[in-house]
C-alpha positions as CSV (number, residue, x, y, z in Angstrom):
1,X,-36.3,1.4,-21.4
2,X,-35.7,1.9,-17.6
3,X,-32.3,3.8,-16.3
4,X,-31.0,2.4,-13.6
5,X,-29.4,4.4,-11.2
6,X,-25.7,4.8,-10.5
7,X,-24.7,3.1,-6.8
8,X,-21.9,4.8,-6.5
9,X,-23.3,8.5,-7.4
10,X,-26.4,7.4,-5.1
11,X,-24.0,6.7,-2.0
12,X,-22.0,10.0,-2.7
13,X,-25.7,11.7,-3.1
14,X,-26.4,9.9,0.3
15,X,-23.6,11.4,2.3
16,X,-23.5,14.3,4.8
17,X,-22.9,17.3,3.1
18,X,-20.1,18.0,5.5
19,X,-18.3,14.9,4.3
20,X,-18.0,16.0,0.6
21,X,-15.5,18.1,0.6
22,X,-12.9,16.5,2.6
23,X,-13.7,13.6,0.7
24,X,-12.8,15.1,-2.4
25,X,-9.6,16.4,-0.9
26,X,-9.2,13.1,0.3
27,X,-9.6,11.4,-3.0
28,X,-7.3,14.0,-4.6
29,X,-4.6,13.7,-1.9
30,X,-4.6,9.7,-2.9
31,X,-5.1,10.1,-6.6
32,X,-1.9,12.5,-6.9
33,X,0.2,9.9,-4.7
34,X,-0.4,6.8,-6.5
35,X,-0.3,8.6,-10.2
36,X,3.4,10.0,-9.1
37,X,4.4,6.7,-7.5
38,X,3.1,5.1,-10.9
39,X,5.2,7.2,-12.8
40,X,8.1,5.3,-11.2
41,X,7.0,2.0,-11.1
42,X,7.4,0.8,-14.3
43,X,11.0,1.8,-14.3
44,X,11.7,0.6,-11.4
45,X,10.7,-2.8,-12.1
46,X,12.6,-3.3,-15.2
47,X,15.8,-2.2,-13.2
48,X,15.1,-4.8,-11.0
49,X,14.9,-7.4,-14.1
50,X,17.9,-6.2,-16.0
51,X,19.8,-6.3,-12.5
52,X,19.0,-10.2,-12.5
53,X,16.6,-12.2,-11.1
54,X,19.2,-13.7,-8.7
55,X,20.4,-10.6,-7.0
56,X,16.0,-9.6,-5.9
57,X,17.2,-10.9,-2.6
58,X,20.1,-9.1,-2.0
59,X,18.0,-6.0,-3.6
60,X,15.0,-7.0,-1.2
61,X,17.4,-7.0,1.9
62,X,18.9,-3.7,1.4
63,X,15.1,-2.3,0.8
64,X,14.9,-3.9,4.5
65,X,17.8,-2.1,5.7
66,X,17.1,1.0,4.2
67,X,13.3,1.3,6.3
68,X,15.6,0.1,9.4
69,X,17.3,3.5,8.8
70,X,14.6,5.2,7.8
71,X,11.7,3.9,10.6
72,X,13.6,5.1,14.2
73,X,13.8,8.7,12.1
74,X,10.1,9.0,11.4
75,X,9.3,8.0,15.3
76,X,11.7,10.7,16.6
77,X,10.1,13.3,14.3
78,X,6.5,12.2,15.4
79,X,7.6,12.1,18.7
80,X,8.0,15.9,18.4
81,X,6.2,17.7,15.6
82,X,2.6,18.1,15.9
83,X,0.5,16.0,12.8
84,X,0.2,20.3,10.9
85,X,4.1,20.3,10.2
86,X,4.5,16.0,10.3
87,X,3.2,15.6,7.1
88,X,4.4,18.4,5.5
89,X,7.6,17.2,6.4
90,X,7.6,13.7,5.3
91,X,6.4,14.6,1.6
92,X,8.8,17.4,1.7
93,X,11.9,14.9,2.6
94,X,10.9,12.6,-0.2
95,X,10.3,15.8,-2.6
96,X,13.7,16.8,-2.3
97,X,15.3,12.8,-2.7
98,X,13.3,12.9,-6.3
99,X,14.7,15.9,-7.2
100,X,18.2,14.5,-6.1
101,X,17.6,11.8,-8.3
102,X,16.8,13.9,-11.1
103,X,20.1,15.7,-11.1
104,X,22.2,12.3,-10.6
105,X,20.5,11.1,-13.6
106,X,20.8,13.8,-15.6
107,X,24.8,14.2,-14.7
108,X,25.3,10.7,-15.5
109,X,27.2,10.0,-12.0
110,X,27.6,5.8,-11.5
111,X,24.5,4.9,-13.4
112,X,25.0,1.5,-12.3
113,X,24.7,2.5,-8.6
114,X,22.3,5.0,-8.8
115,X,19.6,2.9,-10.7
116,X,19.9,0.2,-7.8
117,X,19.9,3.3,-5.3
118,X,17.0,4.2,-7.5
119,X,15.4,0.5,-6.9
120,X,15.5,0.3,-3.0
121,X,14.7,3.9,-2.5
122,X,11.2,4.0,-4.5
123,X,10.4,0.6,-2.7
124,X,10.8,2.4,0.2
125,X,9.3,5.5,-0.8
126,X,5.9,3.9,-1.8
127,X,5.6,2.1,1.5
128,X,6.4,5.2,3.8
129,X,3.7,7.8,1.4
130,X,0.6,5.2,1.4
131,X,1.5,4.3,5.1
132,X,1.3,8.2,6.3
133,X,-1.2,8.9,3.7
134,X,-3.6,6.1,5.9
135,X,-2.2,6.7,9.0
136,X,-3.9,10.4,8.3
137,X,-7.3,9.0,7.1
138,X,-7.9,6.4,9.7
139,X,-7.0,9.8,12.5
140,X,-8.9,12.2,10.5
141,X,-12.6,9.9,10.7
142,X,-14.1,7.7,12.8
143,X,-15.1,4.1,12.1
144,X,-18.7,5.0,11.3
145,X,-17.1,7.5,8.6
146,X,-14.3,5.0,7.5
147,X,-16.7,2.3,6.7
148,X,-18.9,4.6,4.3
149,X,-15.4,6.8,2.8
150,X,-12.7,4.4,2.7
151,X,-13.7,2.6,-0.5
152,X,-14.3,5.9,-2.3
153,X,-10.9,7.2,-0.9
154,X,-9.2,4.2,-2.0
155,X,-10.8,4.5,-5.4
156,X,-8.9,7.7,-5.8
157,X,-5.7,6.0,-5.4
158,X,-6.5,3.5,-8.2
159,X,-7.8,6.4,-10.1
160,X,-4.2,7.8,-10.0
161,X,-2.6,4.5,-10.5
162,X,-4.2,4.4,-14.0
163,X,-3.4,7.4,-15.0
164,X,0.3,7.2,-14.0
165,X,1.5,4.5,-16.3
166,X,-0.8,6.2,-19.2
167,X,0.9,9.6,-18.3
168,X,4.2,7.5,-18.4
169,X,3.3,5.9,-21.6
170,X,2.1,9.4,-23.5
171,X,5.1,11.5,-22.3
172,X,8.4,8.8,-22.2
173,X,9.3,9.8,-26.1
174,X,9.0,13.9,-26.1
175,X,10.3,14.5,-22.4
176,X,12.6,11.4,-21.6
177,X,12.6,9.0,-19.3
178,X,15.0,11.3,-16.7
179,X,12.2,14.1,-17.0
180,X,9.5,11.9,-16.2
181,X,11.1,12.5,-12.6
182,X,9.9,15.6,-12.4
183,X,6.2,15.0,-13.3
184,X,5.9,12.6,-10.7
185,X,7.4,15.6,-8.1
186,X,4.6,17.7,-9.3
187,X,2.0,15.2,-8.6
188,X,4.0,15.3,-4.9
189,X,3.5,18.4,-4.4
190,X,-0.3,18.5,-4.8
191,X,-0.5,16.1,-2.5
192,X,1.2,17.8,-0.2
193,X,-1.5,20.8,-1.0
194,X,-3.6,18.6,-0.5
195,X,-2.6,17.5,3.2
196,X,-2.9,21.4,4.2
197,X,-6.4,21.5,2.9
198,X,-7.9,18.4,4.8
199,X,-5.7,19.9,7.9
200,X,-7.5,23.6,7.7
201,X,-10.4,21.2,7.8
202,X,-10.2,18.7,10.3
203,X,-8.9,22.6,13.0
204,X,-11.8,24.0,11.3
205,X,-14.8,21.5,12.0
206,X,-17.7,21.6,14.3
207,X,-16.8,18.9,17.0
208,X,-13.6,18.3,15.8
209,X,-10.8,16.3,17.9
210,X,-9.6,20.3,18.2
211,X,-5.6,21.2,19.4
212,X,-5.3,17.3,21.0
213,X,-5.3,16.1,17.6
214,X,-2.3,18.2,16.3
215,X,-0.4,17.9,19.8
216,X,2.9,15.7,18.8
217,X,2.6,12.0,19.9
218,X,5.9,12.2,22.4
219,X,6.8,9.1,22.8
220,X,10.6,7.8,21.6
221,X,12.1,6.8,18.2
222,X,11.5,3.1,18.7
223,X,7.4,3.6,20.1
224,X,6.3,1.6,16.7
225,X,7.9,-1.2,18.1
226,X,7.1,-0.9,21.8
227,X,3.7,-0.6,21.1
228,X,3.2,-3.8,18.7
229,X,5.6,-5.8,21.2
230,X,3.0,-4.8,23.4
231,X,-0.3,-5.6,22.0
232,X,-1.4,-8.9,21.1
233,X,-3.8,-7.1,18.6
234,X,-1.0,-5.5,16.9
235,X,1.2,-8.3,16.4
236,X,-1.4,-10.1,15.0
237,X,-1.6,-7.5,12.1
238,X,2.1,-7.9,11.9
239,X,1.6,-11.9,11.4
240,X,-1.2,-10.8,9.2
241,X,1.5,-8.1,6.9
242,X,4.4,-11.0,7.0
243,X,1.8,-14.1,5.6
244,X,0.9,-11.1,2.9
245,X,4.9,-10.0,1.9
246,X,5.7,-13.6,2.2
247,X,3.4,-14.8,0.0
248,X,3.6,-11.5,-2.5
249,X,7.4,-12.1,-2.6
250,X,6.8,-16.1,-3.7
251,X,4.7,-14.7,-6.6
252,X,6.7,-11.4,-7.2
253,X,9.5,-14.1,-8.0
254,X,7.5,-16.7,-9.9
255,X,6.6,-14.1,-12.3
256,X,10.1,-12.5,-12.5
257,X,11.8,-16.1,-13.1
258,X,8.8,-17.0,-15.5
259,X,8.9,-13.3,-17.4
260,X,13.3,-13.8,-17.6
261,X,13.2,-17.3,-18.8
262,X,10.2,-16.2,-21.6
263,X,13.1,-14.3,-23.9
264,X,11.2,-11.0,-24.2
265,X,12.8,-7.9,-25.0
266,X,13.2,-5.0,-22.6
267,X,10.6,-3.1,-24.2
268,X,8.2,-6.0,-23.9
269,X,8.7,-6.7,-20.8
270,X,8.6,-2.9,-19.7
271,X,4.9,-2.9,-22.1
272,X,3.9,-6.1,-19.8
273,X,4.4,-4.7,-16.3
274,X,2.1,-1.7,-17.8
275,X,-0.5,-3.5,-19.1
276,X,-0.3,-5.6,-16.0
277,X,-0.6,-2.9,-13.6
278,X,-3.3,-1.0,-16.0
279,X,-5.6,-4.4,-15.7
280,X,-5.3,-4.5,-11.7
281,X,-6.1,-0.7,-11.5
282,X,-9.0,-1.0,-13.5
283,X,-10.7,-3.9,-12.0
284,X,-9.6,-2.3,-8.4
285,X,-11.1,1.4,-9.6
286,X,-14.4,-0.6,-10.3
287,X,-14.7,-2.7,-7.0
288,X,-13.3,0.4,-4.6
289,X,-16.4,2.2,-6.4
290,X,-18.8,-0.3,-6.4
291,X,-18.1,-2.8,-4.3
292,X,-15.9,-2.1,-1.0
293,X,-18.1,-0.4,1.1
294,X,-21.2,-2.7,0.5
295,X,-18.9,-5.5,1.3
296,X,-17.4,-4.6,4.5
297,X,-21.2,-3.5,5.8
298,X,-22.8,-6.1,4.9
299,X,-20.0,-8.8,5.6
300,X,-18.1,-7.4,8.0
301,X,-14.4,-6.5,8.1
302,X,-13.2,-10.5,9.2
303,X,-14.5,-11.9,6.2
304,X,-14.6,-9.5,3.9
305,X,-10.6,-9.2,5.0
306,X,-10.1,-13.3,4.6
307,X,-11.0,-12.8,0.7
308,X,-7.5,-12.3,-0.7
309,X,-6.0,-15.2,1.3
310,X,-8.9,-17.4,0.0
311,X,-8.4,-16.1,-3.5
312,X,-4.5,-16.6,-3.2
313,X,-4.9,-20.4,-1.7
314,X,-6.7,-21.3,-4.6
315,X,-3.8,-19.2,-7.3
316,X,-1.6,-20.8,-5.7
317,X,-3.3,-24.2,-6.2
318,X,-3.6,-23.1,-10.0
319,X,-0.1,-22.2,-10.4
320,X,1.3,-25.5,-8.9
321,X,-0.9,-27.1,-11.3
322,X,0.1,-25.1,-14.6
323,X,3.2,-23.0,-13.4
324,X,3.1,-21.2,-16.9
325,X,3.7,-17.5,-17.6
326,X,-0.1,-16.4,-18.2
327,X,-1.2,-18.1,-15.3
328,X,1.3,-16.5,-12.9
329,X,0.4,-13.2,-14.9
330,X,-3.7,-14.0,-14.5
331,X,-2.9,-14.3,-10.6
332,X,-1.0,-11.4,-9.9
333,X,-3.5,-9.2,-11.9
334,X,-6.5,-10.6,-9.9
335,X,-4.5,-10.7,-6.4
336,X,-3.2,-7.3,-6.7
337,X,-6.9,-5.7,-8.1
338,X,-8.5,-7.6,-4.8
339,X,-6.0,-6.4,-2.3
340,X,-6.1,-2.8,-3.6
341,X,-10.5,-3.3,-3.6
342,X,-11.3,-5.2,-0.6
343,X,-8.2,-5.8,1.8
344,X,-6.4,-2.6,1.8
345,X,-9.4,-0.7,3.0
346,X,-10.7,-3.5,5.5
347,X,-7.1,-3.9,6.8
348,X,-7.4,-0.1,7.5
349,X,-10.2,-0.3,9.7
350,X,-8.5,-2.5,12.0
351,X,-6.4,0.6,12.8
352,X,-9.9,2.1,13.7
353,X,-9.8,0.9,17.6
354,X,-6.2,1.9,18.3
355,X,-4.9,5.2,19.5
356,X,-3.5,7.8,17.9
357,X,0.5,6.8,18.8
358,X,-0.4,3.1,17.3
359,X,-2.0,4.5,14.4
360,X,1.1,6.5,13.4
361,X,3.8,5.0,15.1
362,X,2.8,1.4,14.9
363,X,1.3,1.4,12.0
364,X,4.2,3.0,9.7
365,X,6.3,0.0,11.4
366,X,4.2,-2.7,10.4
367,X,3.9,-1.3,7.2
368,X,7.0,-0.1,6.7
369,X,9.7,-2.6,8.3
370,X,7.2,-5.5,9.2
371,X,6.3,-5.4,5.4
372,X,10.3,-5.3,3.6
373,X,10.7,-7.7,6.5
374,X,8.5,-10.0,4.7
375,X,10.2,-9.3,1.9
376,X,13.5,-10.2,2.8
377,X,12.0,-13.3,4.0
378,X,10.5,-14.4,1.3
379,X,13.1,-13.4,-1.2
380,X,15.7,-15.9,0.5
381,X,13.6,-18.8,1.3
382,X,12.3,-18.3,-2.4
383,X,15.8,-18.7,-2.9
384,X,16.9,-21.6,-0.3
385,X,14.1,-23.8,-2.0
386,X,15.2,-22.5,-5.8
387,X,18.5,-23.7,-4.4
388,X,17.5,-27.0,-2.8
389,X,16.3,-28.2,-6.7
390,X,12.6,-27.1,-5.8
391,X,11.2,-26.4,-9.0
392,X,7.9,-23.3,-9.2
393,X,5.2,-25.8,-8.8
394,X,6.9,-27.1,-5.8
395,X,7.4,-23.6,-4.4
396,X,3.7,-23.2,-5.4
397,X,2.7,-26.1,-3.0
398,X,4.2,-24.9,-0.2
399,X,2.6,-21.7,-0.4
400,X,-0.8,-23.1,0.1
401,X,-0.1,-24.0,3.7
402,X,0.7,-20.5,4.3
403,X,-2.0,-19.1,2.6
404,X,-4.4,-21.2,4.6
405,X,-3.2,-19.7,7.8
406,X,-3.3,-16.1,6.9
407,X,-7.4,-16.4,5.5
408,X,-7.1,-17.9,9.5
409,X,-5.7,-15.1,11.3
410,X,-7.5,-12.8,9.0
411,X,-10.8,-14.2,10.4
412,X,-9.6,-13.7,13.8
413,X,-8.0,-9.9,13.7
414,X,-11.9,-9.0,11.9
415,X,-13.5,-10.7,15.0
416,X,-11.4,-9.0,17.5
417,X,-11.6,-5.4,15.9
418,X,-15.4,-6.4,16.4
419,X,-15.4,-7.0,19.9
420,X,-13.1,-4.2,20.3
421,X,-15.8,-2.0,18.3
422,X,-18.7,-3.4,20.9
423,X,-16.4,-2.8,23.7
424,X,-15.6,0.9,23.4
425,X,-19.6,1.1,22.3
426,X,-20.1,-0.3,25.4
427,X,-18.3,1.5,27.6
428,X,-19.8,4.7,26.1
429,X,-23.0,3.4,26.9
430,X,-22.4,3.7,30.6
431,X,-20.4,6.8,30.6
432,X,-23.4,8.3,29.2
């Protein structure tokens, strides 16, 4: 019987040699941010259900408000720290909140407040770490490098976002919920050893960007938004992320209304969101190793970025059709797996062709206010139509409108970062 050979070991086998090792730190750095974040998660959706479906919105809005805070803060400090002492520094600020955390939960102080507190500041937590985390990769390689790494990279994240919930599940009973808090700090911390590794690197390499890459951006607090007001090409990804949170928050809700109205227990529904997030990390572990980069060379980034809005028109289709619990459950898994597999690292790449203030500055305000934006918008109109008498198949329906438009503008945003890619080729061309 014939072996076949393993792609994925073949295409690591295939890479430059000096690629390896920052690619390891690479997929360390993302496996030890997602398995801390996933620590969290689980908890921090069932605080959301035993708060009430009907207060999300008001939840979703002070998430909002919260990255409003939070955004004009990260521009000032990138406006003056060089990239070295950056990222330290944002992993370090949230290092210190979790360990806040742990002592207000271990004194007992307003535990009402403080697991709502809890709530809004892990949704904005998990935003702000992935956002710098890519913000880093997609300065640290070019878009020759991103096309061949990013999958792998990403696969290191899903990696850690299995292991997280199982870590969760294994250590809940002897440590304690509370102390789980502090596992999830470790795991912060390596990242953050991480971060200095890949930085020794990227000083250290032949032909390396050198000191311009670790000047500080300048700039002001607000350049995020000056620069996507700006660029056509960057509010079209901020359409692109509000059609996404839009439509994630219609779903989000569906489930939550179908999973409250289902009569479950808290420890079922707690066992649920696990096994849910253990399915979409599994399938999305498997395509990021297998799939993603083969995808986005042979396809290209427009259509191979267009997949999850095709795949969420026809959910949404589904659900208006049979708006039951296992299908909303069935959609969410495969949605989530996809976006984590194929549209996370193709949207990326789209960063590829901007400079280095849009990548940073922009960038964390698309995905950081642009995105609880989204949010907020979708919680409330989920809400205006729940209020109007609109049933979930209704709600369904209209979603499909809105997912047709997003596989749209997907198509378009791939083609431009094309044209942007033959452009710059171009004009190298004839500087040479």
């Amino acid at each position: 019987m014939l072996l076949r050979a393993d792609p994925a070991a073949g295409a690591l086998r295939a890479l430059p040699a000096g690629e390896r090792a920052p690619l390891a730190w690479c997929f360390a750095y993302f496996f030890c941010l997602l398995c801390g974040y996933y620590i969290l998660r689980p908890l921090r959706d069932e605080m959301g259900i035993q708060g009430g479906v009907q207060a999300l919105p008001w939840v979703f809005t002070a998430t909002l408000l919260a990255m409003l805070a939070a955004v004009p803060l990260f521009g000032w400090a990138s406006a003056r720290l060089p990239r070295r002492r950056l990222l330290p520094a944002v992993y370090g600020f949230f290092l210190v909140n979790l360990l806040a955390f742990f002592a207000v939960f271990r004194a007992g102080v307003e535990p009402e407040w403080a697991a709502r507190a809890f709530f809004v500041w892990v949704s904005v937590y998990n935003l702000f770490v992935v956002s710098v985390f890519w913000s880093f990769m997609v300065d640290l390689f070019d878009r020759e490098q991103a096309k061949r790494l990013f999958g792998f990279i990403a696969a290191g994240g899903s990696a850690g976002a299995l292991i997280g919930p199982a870590l969760t599940a294994f250590l809940a009973r002897p440590l304690g919920t509370v102390n789980l808090l502090l596992v999830s700090a470790a795991f912060l911390a390596l990242a953050t050893l991480c971060i200095f590794r890949l930085l020794a690197w990227s000083e250290g390499r032949p032909g390396g960007q050198g000191p311009a890459s670790e000047a500080s951006l300048g700039g002001g607090a607000w350049g995020g938004v000056r620069e996507v007001a700006g660029s056509p090409y960057l509010l079209g990804i901020a359409a692109y992320m509000v059609l996404y949170t839009v439509l994630s928050t219609f779903l989000y809700f569906q489930q939550a209304r179908l999973v409250a109205d289902a009569g479950l227990t808290s420890e079922v529904r707690t066992s649920l969101f696990a096994s849910m997030d253990l399915a979409v990390n599994l399938l999305a572990l498997a395509g990021q190793t297998f799939v993603t980069a083969q995808l986005i060379r042979r396809w290209g980034v427009a259509i191979v970025l267009a997949l999850v809005p095709a795949l969420t028109f026809v959910g949404f289709g589904v659900l208006a059709l049979f708006p039951v619990l296992a299908v909303a459950v069935g959609f969410q898994v495969l949605r989530r797996a996809a976006d984590f597999a194929l549209a996370r690292p193709a949207r990326e790449l789209l960063y590829t062709v901007v400079d280095r203030e849009a990548k940073y500055k922009a960038k964390n305000f698309i995905d950081t206010v642009v995105y609880r934006s989204g949010d907020a918008v979708g919680g409330w109109a989920f809400a205006g139509l729940k209020a109007l008498g609109m049933g979930l198949a209704g709600i369904a329906w209209i979603a499909l409108p809105l997912a047709a438009l997003w596989m749209a503008l997907s198509v378009a945003l791939g083609r431009r970062q094309a044209l942007r890619v033959r452009q710059e080729s171009s004009h190298a061309e004839r500087r040479n």
